[in-house]
Legacy VTK file of the C-alpha trace (Angstrom):
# vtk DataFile Version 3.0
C-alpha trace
ASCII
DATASET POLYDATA
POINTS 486 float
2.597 -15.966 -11.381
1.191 -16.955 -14.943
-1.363 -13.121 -13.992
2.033 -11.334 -14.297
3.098 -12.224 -17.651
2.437 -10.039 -20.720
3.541 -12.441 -23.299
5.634 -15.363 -24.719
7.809 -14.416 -27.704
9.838 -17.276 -29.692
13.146 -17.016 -30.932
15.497 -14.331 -30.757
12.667 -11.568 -30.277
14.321 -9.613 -27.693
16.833 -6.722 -26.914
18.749 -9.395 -25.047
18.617 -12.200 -27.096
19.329 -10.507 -30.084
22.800 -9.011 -28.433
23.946 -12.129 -26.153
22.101 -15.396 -27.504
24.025 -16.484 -30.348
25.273 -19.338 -28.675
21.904 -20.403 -28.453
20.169 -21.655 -31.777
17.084 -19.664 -31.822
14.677 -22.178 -32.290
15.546 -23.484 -28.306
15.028 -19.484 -27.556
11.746 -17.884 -25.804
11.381 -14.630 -23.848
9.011 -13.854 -21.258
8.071 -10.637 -21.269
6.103 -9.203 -17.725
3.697 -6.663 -17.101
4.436 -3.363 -15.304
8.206 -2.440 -14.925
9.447 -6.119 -14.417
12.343 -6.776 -16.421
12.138 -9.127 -19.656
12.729 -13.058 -18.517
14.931 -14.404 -21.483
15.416 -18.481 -21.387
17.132 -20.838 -23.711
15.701 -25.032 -23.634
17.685 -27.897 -24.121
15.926 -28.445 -27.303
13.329 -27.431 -29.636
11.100 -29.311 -28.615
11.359 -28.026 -24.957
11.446 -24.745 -25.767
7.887 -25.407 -27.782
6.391 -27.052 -25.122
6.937 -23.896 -22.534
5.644 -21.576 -25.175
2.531 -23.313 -25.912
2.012 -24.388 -22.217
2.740 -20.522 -20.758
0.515 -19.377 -23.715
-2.773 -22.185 -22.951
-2.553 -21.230 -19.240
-2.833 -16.827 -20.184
-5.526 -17.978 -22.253
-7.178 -19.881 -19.465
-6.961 -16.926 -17.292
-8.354 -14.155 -19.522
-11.382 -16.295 -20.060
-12.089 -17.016 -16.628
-15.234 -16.175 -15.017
-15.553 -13.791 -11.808
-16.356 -17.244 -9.666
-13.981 -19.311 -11.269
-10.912 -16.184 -10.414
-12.631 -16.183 -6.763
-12.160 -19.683 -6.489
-8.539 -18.891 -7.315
-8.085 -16.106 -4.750
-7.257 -18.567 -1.244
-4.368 -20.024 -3.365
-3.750 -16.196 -4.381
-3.782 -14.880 -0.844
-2.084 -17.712 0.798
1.308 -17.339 -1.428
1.229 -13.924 -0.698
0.495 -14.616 3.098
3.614 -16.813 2.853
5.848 -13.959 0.670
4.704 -11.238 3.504
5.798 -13.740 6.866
9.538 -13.191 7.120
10.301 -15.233 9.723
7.980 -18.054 8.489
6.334 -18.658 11.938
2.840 -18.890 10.206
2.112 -15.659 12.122
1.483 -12.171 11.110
3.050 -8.995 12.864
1.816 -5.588 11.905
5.455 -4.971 10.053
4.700 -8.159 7.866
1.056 -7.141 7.725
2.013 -3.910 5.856
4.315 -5.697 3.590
0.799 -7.711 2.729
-0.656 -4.518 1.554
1.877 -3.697 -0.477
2.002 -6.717 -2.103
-1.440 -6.491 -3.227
-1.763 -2.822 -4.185
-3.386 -1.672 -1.573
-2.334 2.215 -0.235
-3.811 2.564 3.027
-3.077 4.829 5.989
-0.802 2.847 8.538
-3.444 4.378 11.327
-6.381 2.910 9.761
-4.481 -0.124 9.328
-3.337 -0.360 12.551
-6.611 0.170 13.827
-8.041 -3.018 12.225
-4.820 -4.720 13.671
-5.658 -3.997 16.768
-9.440 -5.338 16.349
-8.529 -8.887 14.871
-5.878 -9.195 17.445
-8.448 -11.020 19.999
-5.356 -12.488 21.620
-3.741 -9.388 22.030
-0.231 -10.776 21.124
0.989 -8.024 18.359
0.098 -11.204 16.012
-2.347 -12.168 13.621
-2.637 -16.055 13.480
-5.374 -18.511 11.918
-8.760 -16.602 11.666
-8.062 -13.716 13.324
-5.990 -13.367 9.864
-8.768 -13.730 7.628
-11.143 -11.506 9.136
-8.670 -8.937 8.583
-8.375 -9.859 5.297
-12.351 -9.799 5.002
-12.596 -6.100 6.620
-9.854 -5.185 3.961
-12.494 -5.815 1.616
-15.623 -4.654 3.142
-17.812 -1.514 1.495
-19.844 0.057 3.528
-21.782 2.431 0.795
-22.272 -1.031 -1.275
-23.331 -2.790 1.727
-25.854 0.535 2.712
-26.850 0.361 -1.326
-27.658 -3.454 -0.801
-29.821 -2.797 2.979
-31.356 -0.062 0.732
-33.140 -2.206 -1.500
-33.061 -5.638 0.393
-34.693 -4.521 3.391
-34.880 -6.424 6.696
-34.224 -9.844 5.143
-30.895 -8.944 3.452
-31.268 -10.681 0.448
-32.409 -9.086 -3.183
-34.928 -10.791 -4.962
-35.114 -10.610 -8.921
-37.996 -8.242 -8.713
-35.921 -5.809 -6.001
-32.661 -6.441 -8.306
-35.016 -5.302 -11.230
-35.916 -2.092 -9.326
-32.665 -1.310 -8.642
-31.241 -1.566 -12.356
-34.349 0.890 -13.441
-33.111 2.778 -11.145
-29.210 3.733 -12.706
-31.247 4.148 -15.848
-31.359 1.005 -17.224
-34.233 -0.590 -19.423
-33.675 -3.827 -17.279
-36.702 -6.422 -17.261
-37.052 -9.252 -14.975
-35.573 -12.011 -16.902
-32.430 -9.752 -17.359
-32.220 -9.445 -13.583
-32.539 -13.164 -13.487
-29.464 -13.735 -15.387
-27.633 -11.439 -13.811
-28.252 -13.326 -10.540
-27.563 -16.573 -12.427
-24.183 -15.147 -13.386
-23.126 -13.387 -10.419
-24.303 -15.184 -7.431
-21.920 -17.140 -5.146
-24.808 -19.493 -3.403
-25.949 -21.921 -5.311
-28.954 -22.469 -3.441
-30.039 -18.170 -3.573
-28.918 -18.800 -7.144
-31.853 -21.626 -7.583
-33.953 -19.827 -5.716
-33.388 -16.281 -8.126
-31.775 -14.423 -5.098
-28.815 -12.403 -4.394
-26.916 -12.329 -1.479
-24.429 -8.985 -0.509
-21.381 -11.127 -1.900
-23.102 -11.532 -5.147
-24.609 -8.179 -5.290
-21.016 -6.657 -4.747
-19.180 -9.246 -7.262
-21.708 -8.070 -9.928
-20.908 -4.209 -9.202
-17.436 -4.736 -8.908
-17.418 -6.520 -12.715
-17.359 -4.799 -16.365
-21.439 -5.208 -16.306
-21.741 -3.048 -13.197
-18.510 -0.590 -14.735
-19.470 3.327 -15.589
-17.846 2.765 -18.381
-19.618 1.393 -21.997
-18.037 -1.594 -22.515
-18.791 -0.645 -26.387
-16.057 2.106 -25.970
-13.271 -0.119 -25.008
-13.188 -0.908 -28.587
-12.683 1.539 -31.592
-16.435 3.322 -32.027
-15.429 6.490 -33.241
-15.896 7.327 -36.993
-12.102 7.195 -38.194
-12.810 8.475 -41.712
-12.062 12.197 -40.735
-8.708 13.580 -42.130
-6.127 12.633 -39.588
-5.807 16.015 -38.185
-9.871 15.814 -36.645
-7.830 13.106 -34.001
-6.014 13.036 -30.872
-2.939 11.188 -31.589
-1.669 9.058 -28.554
2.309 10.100 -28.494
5.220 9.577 -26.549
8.175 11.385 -26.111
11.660 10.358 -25.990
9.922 6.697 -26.384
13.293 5.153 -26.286
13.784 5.604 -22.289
13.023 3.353 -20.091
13.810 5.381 -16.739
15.180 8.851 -16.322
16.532 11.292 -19.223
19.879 12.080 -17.869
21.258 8.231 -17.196
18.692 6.211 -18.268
18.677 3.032 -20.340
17.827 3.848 -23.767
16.233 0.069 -25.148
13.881 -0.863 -27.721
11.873 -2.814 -25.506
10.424 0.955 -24.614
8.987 1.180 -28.351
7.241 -2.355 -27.982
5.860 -1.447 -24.459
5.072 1.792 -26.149
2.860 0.442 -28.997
1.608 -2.341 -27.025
-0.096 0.164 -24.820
-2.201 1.691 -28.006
0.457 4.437 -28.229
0.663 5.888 -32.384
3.645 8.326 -32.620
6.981 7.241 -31.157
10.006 9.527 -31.155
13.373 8.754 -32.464
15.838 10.836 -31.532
19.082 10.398 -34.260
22.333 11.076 -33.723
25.464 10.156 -36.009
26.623 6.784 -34.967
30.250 4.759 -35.293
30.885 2.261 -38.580
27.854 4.649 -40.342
25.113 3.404 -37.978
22.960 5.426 -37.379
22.039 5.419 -32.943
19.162 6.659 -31.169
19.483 7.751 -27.358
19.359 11.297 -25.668
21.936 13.509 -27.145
24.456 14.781 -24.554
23.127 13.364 -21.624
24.597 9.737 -20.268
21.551 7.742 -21.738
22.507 4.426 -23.474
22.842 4.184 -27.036
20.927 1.520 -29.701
20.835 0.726 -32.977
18.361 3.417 -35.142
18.086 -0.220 -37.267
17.272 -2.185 -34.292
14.758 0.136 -33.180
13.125 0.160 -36.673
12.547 -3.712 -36.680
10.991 -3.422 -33.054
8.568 -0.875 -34.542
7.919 -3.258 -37.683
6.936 -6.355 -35.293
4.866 -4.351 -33.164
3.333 -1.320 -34.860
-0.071 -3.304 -35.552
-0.566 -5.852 -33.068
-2.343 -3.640 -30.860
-4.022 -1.379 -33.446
-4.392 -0.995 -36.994
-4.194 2.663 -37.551
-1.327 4.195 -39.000
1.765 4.783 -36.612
4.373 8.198 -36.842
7.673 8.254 -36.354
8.596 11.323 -35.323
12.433 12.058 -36.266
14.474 14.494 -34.144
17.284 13.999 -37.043
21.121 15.040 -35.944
22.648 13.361 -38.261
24.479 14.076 -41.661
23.309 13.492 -45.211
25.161 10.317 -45.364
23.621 8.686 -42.297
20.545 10.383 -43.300
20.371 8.568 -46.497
21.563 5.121 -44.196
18.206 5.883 -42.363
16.489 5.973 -45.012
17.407 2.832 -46.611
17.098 1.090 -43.151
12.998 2.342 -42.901
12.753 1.285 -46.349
14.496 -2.386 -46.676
13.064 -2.955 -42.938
9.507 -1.816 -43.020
9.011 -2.658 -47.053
5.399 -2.128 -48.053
4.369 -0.380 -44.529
6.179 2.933 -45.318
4.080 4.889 -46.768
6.735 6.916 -49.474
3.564 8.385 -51.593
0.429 10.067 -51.344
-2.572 7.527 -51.927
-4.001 7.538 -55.351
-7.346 9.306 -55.799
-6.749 11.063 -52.083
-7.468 15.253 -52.699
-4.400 17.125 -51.932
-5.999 19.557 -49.866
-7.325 17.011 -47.504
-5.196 14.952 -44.815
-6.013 11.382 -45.686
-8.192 9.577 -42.579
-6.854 6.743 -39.812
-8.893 4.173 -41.813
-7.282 4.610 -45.115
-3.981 4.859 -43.510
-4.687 1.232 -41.683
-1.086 -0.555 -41.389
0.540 2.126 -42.809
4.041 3.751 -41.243
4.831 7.875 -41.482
7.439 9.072 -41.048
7.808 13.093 -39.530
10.552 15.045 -40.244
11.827 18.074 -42.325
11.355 18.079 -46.528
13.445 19.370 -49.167
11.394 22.072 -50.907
9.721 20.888 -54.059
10.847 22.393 -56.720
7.615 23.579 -58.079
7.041 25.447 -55.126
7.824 29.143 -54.327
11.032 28.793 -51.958
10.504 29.137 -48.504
13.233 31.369 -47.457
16.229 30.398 -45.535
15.954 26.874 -44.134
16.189 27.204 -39.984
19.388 24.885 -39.204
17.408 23.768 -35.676
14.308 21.483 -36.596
11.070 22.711 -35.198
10.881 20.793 -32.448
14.348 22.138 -31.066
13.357 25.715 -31.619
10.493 24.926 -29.971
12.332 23.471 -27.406
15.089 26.383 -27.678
12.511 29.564 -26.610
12.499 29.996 -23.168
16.588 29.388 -22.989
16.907 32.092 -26.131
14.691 34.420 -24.277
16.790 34.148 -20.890
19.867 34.731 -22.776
18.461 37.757 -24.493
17.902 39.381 -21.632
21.084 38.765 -19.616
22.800 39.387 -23.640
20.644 42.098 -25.022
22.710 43.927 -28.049
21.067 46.205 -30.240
23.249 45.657 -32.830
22.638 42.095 -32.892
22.317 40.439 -36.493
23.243 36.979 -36.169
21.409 34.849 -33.358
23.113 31.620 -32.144
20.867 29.214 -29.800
22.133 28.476 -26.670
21.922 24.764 -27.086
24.538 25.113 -30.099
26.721 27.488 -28.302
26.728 25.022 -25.471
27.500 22.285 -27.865
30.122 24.291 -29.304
28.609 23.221 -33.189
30.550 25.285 -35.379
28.780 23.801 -38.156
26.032 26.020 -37.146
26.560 28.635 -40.181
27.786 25.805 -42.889
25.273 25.426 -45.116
25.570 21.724 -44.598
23.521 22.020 -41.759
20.120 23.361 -42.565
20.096 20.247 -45.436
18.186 17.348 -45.269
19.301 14.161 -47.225
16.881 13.560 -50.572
16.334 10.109 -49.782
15.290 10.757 -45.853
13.090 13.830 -47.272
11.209 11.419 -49.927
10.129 9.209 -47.009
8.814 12.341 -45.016
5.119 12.716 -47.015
2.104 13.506 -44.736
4.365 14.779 -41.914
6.291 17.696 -43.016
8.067 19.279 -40.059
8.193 22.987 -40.650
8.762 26.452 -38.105
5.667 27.680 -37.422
4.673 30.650 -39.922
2.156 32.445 -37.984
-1.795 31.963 -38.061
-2.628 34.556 -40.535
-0.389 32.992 -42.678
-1.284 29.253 -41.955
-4.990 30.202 -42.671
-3.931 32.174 -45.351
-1.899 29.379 -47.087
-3.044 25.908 -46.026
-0.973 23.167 -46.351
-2.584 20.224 -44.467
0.924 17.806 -45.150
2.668 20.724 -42.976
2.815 20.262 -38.685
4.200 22.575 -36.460
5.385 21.583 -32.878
4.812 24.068 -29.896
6.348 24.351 -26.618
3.717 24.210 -23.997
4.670 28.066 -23.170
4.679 29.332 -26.953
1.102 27.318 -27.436
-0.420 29.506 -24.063
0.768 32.664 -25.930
-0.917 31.469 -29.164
-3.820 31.101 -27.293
-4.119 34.327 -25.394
-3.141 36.250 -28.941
-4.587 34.800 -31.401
-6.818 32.245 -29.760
LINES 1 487
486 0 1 2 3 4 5 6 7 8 9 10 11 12 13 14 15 16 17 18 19 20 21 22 23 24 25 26 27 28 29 30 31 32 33 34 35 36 37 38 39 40 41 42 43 44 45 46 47 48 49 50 51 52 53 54 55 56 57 58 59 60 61 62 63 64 65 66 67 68 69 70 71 72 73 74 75 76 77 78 79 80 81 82 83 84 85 86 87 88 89 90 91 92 93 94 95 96 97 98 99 100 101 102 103 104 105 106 107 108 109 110 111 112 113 114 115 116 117 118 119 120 121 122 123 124 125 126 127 128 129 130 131 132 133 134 135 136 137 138 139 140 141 142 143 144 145 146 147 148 149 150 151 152 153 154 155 156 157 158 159 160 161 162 163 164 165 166 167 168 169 170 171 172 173 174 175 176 177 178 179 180 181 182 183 184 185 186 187 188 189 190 191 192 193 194 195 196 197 198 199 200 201 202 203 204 205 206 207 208 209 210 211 212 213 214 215 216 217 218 219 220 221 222 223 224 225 226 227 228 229 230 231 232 233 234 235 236 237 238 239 240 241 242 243 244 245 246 247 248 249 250 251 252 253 254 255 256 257 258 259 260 261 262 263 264 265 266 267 268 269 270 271 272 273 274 275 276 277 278 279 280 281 282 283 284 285 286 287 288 289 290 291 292 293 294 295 296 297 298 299 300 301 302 303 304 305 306 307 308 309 310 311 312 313 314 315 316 317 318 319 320 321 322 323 324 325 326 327 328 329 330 331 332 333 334 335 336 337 338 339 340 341 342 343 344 345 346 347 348 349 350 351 352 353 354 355 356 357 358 359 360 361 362 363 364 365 366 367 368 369 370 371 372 373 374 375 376 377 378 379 380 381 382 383 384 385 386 387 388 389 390 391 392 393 394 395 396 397 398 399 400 401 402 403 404 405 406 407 408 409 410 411 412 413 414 415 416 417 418 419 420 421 422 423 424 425 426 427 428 429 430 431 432 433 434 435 436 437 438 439 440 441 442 443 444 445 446 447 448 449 450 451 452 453 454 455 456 457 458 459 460 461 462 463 464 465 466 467 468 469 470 471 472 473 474 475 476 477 478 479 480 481 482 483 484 485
């Protein structure tokens, strides 16, 4: 169905068509891409022209639907209903058993208690033959969607004659605190109403009444706020920041397929700080994927031109990468170059003019920009910093409640030198070389706003400001905080 498709992308634009369609010319090339967890559709035409037509075709018809009005989708719904009527019969005798019926349900999202739904089986079933046939099937279908507190709201202010006028519709709008006048009630009607002749006549019938609730008008929500409304010219730090983690999954963490589809989803979905998890790759490529589990492996480069097609379609405030970097200096400085040469004028490599350095800059001057999070070399105008932690925050972080285990079952008084877990599991030697608390110059001059750093304490943090500096905290260490220094 046209309702389950997300979007149409031309050419090679996907995971799969960038790996396995060079045989195809790309201009013959178009991927469908589905809502949900459905798996990307990827299609090659006989010609250009083909390929064109589907495109703009697939796209006219999405259009079509988004602007469709609540009676115009209704009119829709037998042809709906009936395909899935015909999906749910099995044995394709036009006849509905309670096993089939339940498959219906699912089908259409609906999670209801097999007694209750057995129940209104058992009602429709005049015949009594375990089967739902003809129009003992649609009034099931037309209980599934009864509700009784709208239809007791509706007897509320209709009274005996069960139909609203604009005056009673009026009285009921004043009544959820709207300023609602009688011409607004009329147009309401006018939009909403299913009879045409109640809808000459400047009445509403339940069905009308219910389609009106049921739409954005009659939603809780401010349709206002489904759009940006919020000043965004506070430093960046005044926000919540929608974030994923390990962004690059697209099931479990131990198996899982690692693709960059999950960093378009990602965006597309409003989210503004994806995580790339690095890891030294083969033929100096740098790879993203979950280090030492069996998660698949991509392309850091691949994932970077998925972020630079998608980072702004759904929003134009700035997006972070957040860099869990295991790699050495010289596929450092590869990453680097990759963000750079790939994402050109989006990476933001300097502070903006005119900005004061004690202030975080604000969502709306960072519009279309890229940051990038990870560990900094210390500038050499500052005082140093002390010994550089080898583990990046976010692994310490991450490190805590295994360290604290193993101090207790390991608990030396003696002990000078402490080795996480993680890299005594890994068996990383390199742990003491001082190759491995360095960070490569060129991936450190990228890393401006989003300095990852150890977290030095509050007293020193208020102390010492330094609003380019971000701790991370495990969900544990963050509760302590709180109760200690909240």
């Amino acid at each position: 169905s046209v309702m389950h498709i997300e979007g149409v992308r031309e050419g090679h634009q996907s995971e799969g068509l960038r790996k396995y369609g060079a045989a195809f010319p790309e201009q013959h090339c178009f991927t469908l891409v589905f809502k949900g967890k459905r798996k990307n559709l990827d299609l090659a035409a006989r010609g250009e022209e083909d390929a064109h037509h589907w495109v703009q075709g697939l796209t006219k018809l999405m259009g079509r639907l988004q602007t469709m009005s609540q009676t115009e989708k209704l009119d829709q719904y037998p042809f709906w209903i009936h395909g899935v009527l015909q999906r749910a019969d099995r044995n394709k005798d036009n006849k509905m058993s309670f096993r089939e019926v339940k498959s219906m349900l699912r089908m259409i999202n609906i999670d209801m208690d097999d007694i209750y739904a057995y129940k209104l089986f058992k009602e429709c079933d005049r015949s009594g033959n375990e089967r739902l046939e003809g129009w003992e099937l649609e009034e099931f279908c037309r209980r599934l969607l009864r509700r009784p507190e709208l239809e007791e709201l509706f007897g509320r202010y209709s009274g005996e004659d069960r139909v609203l006028s604009a005056e009673e519709l009026r009285d009921f709008l004043r009544d959820q605190g709207e300023d609602a006048s009688l011409r607004q009630a009329r147009a309401v009607i006018r939009t909403y109403e299913l009879n045409e002749k109640a809808r000459q006549q400047d009445l509403m019938m339940l069905d009308g009444f219910m389609m009106y609730l049921l739409s954005a008008a009659g939603d809780i929500l401010n349709q206002e706020h489904t759009k940006v409304h919020q000043d965004m010219s506070q430093p960046l730090c005044h926000y919540f920041i929608s974030s994923s983690h390990n962004t690059y999954l697209t099931r479990n963490q131990i198996g899982g397929t690692s693709s960059t589809e999950a960093y378009v989803r990602a965006l597309m979905a409003g989210c503004r700080c994806v995580e790339l998890d690095c890891w030294e790759g083969s033929d100096g490529e740098p790879i993203v994927y979950h280090g030492h589990t069996l998660t698949s492996k991509i392309l850091f480069r691949d994932v970077i031109e998925s972020i630079r097609d998608y980072a702004f379609k759904q929003s134009p405030y700035p997006v972070i990468l957040s860099l869990e970097n295991h790699c050495g200096l010289e596929q450092q400085a590869t990453m680097a170059r990759h963000m750079k040469a790939i994402l050109g004028d989006m990476l933001l490599t300097q502070p903006l003019e005119g900005q004061d350095p004690h202030d975080l800059p604000s969502p709306e001057q960072l519009k279309g920009k890229v940051l990038v999070k990870g560990k900094k070399l210390p500038e050499p105008w500052r005082e140093p910093q002390g010994v550089t932690s080898p583990l990046d925050p976010e692994e310490e972080e991450e490190d805590e409640e295994e360290e604290e285990g193993e101090e207790k079952l390991q608990e030396r008084s003696n002990r000078q030198v402490r080795v996480s877990p993680r890299a005594m599991a890994l068996g990383d030697h390199s742990i003491l070389a001082k190759d491995a608390s360095q960070v490569a110059p060129e991936l450190s001059a990228v890393v401006v706003y989003c300095q990852a750093v150890p977290f030095p304490g509050l007293a020193h943090a208020l102390r010492h400001p330094r609003p380019c500096e971000m701790s991370s905290f495990s969900e544990r260490k963050a509760r302590k905080l709180i109760k200690e220094a909240g």
